[in-house]
C-alpha positions as CSV (number, residue, x, y, z in Angstrom):
1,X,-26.2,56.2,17.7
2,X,-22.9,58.2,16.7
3,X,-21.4,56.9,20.2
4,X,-22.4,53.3,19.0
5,X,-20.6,53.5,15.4
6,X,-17.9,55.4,16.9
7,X,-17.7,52.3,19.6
8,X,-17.6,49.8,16.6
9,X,-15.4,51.6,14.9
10,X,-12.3,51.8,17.7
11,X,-13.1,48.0,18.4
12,X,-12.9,47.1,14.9
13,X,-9.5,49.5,15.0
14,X,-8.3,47.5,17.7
15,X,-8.7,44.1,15.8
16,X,-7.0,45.1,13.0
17,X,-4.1,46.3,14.7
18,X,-3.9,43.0,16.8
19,X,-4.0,41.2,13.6
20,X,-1.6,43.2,12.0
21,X,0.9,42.3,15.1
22,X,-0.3,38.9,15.0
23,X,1.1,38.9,11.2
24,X,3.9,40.6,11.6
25,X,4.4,38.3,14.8
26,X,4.1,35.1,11.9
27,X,6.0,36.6,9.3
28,X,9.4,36.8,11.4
29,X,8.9,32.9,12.7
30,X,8.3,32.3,9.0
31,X,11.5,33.9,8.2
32,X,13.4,32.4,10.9
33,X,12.1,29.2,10.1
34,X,13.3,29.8,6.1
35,X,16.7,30.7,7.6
36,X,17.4,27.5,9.8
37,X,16.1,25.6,6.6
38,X,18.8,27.2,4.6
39,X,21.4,27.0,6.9
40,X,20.4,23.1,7.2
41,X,20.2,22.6,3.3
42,X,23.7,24.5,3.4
43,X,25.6,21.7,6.2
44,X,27.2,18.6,4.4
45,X,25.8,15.2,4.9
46,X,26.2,11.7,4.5
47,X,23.3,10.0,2.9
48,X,23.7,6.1,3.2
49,X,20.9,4.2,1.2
50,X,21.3,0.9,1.3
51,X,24.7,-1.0,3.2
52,X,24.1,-4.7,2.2
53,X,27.2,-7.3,3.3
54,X,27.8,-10.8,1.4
55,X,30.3,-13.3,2.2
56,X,30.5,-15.2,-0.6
57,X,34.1,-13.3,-1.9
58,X,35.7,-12.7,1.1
59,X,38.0,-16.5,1.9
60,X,39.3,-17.9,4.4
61,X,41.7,-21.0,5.0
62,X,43.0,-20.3,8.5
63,X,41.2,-17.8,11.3
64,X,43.4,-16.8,13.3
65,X,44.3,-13.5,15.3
66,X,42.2,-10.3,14.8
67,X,40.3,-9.1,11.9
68,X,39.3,-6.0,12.0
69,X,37.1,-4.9,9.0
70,X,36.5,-1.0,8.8
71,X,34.0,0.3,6.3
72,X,34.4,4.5,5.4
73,X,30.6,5.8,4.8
74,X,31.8,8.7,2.6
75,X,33.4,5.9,0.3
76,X,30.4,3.5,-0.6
77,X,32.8,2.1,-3.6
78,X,35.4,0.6,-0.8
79,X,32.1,-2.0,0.7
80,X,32.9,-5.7,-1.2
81,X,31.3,-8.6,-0.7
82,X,32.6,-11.0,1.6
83,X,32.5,-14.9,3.1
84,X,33.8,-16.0,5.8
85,X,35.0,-19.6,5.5
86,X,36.2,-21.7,9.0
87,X,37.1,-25.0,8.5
88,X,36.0,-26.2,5.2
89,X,32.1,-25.0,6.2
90,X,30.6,-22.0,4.6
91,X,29.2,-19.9,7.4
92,X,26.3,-18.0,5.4
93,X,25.5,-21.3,3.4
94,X,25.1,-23.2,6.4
95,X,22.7,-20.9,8.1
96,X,21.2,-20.6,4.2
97,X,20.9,-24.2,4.8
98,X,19.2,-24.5,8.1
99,X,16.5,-22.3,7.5
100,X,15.7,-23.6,4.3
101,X,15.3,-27.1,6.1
102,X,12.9,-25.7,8.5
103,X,11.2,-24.0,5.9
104,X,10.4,-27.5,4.4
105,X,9.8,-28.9,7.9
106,X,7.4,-26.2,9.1
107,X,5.8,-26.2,5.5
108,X,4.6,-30.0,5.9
109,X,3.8,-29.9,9.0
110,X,1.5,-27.0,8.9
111,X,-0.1,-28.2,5.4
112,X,-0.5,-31.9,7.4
113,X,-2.2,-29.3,10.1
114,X,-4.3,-27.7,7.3
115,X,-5.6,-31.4,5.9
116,X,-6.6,-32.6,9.1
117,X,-7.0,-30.3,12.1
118,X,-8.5,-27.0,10.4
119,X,-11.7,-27.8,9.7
120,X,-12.4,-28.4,13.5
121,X,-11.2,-24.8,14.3
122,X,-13.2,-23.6,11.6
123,X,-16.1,-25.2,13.2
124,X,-15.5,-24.3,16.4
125,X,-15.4,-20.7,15.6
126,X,-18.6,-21.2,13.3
127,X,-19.8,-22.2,17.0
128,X,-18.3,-19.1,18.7
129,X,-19.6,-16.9,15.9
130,X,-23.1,-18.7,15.7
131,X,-22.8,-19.2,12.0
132,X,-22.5,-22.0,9.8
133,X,-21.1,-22.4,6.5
134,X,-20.6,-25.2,4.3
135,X,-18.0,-27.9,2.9
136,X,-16.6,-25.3,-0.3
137,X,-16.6,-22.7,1.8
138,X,-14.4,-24.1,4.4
139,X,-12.3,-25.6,1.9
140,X,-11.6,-22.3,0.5
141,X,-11.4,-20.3,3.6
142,X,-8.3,-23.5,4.1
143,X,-6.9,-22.9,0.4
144,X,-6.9,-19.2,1.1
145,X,-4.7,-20.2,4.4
146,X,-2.6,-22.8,2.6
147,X,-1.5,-20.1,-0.2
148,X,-0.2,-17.8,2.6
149,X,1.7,-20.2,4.9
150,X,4.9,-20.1,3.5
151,X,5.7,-16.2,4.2
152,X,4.7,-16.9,7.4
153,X,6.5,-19.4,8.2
154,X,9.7,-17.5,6.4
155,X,8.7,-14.1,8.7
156,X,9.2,-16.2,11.5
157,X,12.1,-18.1,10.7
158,X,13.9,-14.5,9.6
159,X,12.8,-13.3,13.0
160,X,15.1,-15.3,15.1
161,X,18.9,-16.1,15.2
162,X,19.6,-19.7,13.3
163,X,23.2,-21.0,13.9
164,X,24.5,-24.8,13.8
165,X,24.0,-25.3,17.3
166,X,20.4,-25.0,17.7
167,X,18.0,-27.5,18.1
168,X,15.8,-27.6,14.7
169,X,13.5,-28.9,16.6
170,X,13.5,-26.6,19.5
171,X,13.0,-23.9,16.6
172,X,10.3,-25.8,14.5
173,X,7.9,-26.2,17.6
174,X,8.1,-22.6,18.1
175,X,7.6,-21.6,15.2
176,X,4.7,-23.8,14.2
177,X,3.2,-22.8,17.4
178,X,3.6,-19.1,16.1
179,X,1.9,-20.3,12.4
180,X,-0.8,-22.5,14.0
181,X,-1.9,-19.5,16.3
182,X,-2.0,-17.5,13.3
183,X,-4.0,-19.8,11.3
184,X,-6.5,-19.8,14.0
185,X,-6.6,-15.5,14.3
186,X,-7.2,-15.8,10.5
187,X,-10.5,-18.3,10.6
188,X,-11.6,-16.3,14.0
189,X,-10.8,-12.9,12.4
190,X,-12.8,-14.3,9.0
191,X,-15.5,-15.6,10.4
192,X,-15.9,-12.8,12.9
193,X,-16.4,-10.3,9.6
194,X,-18.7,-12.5,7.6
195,X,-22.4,-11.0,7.7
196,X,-24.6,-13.1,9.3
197,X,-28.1,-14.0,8.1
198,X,-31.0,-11.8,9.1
């Protein structure tokens, strides 16, 4: 028995001193962790928030040459709004312009799509899903659509370049494709979640 306690009493030495190591091991990686911090906290930086750019100061009668426009980050103060004018048309206003006309497009298009073509999806999914719910309900599930379209239609028009030369129309297809698709996700994903009867 004094052989067994005196066993138990070397092993248990042993663990302590390997845990003692083992701390002392973590207390120097803590303090050379603390010390790259402070030396980090200590180097200088540039912290940029927010860099936003508008053209509607910045005029111009006659392009011609080089422009060269350099910004210094240290000096947030020297960043001024600008607009670049070519030829009597207002570069920003006209792109303003464009997408706020495909906006409208889209927009009546898809809601012409919501009065006539959604309740079919809706009941085709109620046939995927083996459900079926009524009139009100699909009505709202379309309302709920309706109120959302908009910022949909807007992420998608922000998503792509707009300049004079492109086809509205090339653009508007696209993007209602993108909205219709969504639409239908929306009643699948919907109805998909709905508890079914017992």
């Amino acid at each position: 028995m004094y052989y067994d306690t005196m066993k138990y009493l070397q092993q248990l030495h042993q663990y302590i001193q390997h845990q003692d190591n083992r701390i002392q091991q973590l207390n120097e990686l803590l303090e050379n962790i603390r010390s790259e911090i402070d030396q980090i906290k200590n180097q200088p930086y540039t912290n940029i928030e927010k860099i936003e750019y508008k053209f509607d100061q910045l005029k111009v009668e006659h392009l011609d040459g080089t422009l060269n426009i350099g910004l210094n980050p240290t000096n947030p103060e020297q960043i001024d709004n600008f607009d670049v004018q070519q030829k009597g048309m207002n570069v920003n206003g006209v792109q303003q312009q464009l997408r706020e006309q495909l906006l409208q497009q889209c927009s009546e298009e898809i809601n012409q799509f919501l009065n006539t073509d959604c309740v079919s999806l809706i009941e085709l999914a109620e046939k995927q899903y083996d459900l079926r719910i009524d009139d009100p309900h699909r009505r709202h599930i379309i309302e709920d659509i309706r109120k959302q379209i908009d910022s949909r239609i807007q992420y998608y028009i922000n998503g792509q370049p707009l300049t004079e030369h492109d086809s509205l129309l090339d653009k508007k297809q696209e993007i209602l494709i993108q909205v219709k698709k969504d639409v239908e996700n929306s009643i699948n994903h919907f109805l998909n979640h709905l508890p079914k009867d017992s």
